[in-house]
N, C-alpha and C positions, 0 to 999 in steps of 0.2 A: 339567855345562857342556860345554867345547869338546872337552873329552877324551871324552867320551862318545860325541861325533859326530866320529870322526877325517876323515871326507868333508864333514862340512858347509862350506857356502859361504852368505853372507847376499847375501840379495837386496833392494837397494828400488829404487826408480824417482828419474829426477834432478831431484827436488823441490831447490831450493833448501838447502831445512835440511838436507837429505841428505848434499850434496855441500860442508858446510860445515867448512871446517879445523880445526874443534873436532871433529864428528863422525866424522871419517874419523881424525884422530890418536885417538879414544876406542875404537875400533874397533881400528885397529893396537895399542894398550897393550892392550887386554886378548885378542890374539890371535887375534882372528876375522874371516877373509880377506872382500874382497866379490867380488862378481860383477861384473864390466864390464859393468853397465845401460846400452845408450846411450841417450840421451834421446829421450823423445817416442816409446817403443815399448813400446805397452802390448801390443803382439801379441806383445811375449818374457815377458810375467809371465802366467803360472798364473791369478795371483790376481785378474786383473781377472773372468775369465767366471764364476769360484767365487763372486765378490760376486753375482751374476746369481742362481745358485742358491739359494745363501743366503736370499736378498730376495723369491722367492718361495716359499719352503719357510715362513718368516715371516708371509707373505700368505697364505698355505692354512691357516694354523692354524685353529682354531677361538675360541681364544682368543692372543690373541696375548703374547707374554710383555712384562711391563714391568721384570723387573729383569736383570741379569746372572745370576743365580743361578736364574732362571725358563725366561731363556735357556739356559743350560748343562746345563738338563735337558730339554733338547728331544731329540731322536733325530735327525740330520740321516744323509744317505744318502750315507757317505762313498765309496760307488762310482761315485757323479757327480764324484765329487774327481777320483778316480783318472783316468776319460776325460781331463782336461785335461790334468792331470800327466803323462801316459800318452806323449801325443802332442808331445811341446815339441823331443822330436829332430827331429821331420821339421817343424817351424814354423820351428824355426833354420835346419833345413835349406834350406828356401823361402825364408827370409827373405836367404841367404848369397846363393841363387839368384837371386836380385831386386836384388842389391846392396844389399842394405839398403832394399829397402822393404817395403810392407807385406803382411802376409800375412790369410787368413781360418782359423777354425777351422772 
């Protein structure tokens, strides 16, 4: 769990259910800090261009998978991960730079 990852930070976007007082106290009780998402900046999550990847790694298949378990045996190419991950210093950085708008990767 939390202890395992003494740096870790949770990240979501401010989806409604997100930033709802049930979920942000379930969050604080069981110890797991968030990150200051501001809203409507999908250019500070990772996770948006990794869905990109994903979706077509899925579309090249040959067979495409249908279950979770079909899925999880796929091989995906987690050093396209890394590129995005990689880069989120100098996106913030740009992003500080712009007053908070928007950036490209």
């Amino acid at each position: 769990m939390i202890q395992d990852r003494p740096n870790f930070i949770f990240q979501q976007d401010g989806a409604r259910a997100h930033r709802a007082k049930s979920t942000v106290k379930w969050f604080h009780e069981h110890g797991i800090p968030l990150f200051p998402h501001p809203p409507s900046s999908p250019d500070l999550n990772p996770i948006e261009p990794l869905w990109d990847v994903v979706k077509k790694h899925i579309r090249d298949l040959q067979t495409q998978p249908l279950t979770y378990d079909e899925l999880c045996n796929e091989d995906l190419e987690f050093d396209e991960f890394d590129v995005f991950i990689d880069c989120m210093p100098q996106v913030v950085q740009a992003v500080i730079e712009a007053n908070g708008g928007h950036t490209q990767y």
